[in-house]
Structure formats: structure tokens, C-alpha cells
N, C-alpha and C positions, 0 to 999 in steps of 0.2 A: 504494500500500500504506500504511494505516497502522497503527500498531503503538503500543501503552501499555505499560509497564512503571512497577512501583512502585520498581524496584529494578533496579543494574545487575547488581547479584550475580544478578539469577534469570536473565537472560541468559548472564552468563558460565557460571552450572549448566549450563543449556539446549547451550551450544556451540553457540550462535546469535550471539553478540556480534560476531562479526568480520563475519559472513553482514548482521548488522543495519546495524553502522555503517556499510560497503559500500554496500548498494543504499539505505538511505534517506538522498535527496541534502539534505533539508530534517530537520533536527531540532530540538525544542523540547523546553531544556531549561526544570524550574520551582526554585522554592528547593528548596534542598538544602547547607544551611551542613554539616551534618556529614560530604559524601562525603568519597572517597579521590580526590585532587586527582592523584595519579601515576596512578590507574584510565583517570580520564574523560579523562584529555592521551593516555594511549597508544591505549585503544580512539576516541575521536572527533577525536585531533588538537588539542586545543584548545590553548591559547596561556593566558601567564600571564593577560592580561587577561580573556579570556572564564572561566576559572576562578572569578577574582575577583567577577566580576558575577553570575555563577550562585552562589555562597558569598555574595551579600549579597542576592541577593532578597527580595523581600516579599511572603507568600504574602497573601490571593489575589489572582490578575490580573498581575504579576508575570512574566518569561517570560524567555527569552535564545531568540531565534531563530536560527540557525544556517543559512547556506545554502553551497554550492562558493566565493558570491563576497560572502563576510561574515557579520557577524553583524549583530544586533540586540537591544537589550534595548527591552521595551515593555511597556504594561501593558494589559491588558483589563478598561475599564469593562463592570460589567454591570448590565442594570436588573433592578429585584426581579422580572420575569417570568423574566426568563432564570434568574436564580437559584435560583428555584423551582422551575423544569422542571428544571435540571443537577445541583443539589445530592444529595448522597446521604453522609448522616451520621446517625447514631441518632437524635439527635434531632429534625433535620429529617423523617427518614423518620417518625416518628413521628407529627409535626402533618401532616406533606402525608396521610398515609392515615387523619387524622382528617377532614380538608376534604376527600378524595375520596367517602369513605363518605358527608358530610353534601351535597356538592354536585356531583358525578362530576368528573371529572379535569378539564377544562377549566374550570369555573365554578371548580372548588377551586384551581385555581394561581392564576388571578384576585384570589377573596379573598384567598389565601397574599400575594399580589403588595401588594393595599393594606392587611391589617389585619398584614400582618410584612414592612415595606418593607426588603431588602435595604441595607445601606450600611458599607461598610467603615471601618474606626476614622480616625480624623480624622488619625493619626498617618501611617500606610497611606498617605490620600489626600493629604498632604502632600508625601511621598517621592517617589511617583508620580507626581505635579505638576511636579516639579522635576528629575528625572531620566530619564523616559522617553517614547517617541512613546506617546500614545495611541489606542487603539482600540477604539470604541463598538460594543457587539453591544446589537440589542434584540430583543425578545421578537416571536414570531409569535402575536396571538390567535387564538384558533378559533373 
């Protein structure tokens, strides 16, 4: 099963939060400096430390994995394919369905890929260097 929330409050609405934390034995958290820190210890158990690592994350790539026997903080390189196929924000959606319309969906992440190469702020890759395992996703072309 897997399951996205923006938010743990739409769960807790839902009267799903106890049913969710339950059956899913792997969770991934991402930043989230301003949760409620008593929320996320009661509904998933977590520990001062894992708290603290999910309140410092660096969004994007960034992550706290969670499993029955541990956690993990790690970060996820992505290359500008992958980003370009994943992303969905005003303004990205707006240039990806400008390169769809001019080159259909494959050719257009392509160019997406090398005329707007994905690359996270120097600052980001920095942090991320220095404080987590890495883990490289790359893009499938068509």
C-alpha cells in the first residue's frame, strides 16, 4: 500500500491516522520544520532524535526513512530527466506543456532535461554531502 499525505491533520480528519500509522511498516517522512512534534511522537512513535532530523530537513531530496528496525535520513539525487517527469508546480507545469505542445511528451522532457538542467542550490548540495547516505534515481528515456 502506499499512501501520500500533505498533511497529518487530513489524516487525523479522515480517522485514518491510527488505521495508517498501523499497517504502513515503512514511512517517509520529508521536511516539515513547522509540524507539531507531540502529533508525529504519538501517532508514529518517533523519538527525540528522529523528530529533530525531520524539523531540519532540506527540501528537495531530503527524507527521514523510517522502518520496524530504524530509521534513516538520506537524500535523493535526481537528474534533470527525473525532474522533469516528477515535478508539478505552476511554473514548471507551465514550461513542461509549453515543450509538450512544441515536441510531444517525450522529446519535450528531453529538451526540458538539457535546455533547464535541474540542480539544487549549492547550499542544499552541500548539507547533503555531508550528512546523508545518498541515493541516485535517473531518468528512463523513451
Amino acid at each position: 500500500m502506499l499512501l501520500a499525505t500533505q498533511s497529518i491533520k487530513e489524516l487525523a480528519t479522515s480517522g485514518m491516522l491510527t488505521v495508517v500509522a498501523e499497517s504502513c511498516p515503512t514511512k517517509i517522512f520529508l521536511a516539515n520544520p513547522g509540524m507539531e512534534a507531540q502529533v508525529y511522537r504519538d501517532a508514529f512513535g518517533l523519538n527525540d532524535t528522529e523528530l529533530d532530523l525531520i524539523a531540519g530537513l532540506v527540501p528537495p531530496g531530503q527524507m527521514l526513512i523510517r522502518k520496524q528496525t530504524g530509521s534513516k535520513k538520506v537524500h535523493l539525487n535526481v537528474d534533470s530527466l527525473s525532474y522533469w517527469m516528477a515535478t508539478n508546480n505552476a511554473k514548471d507545469n507551465i514550461l513542461k506543456q509549453q515543450y509538450f505542445e512544441r515536441y510531444g511528451i517525450a522529446d519535450g522532457l528531453r529538451h526540458l532535461a538539457v535546455e533547464h538542467p535541474f540542480s539544487p542550490s549549492s547550499k542544499r548540495a552541500s548539507v547533503a554531502r555531508s550528512e546523508t547516505t545518498s541515493t541516485t534515481v535517473t531518468g528512463v528515456g523513451a
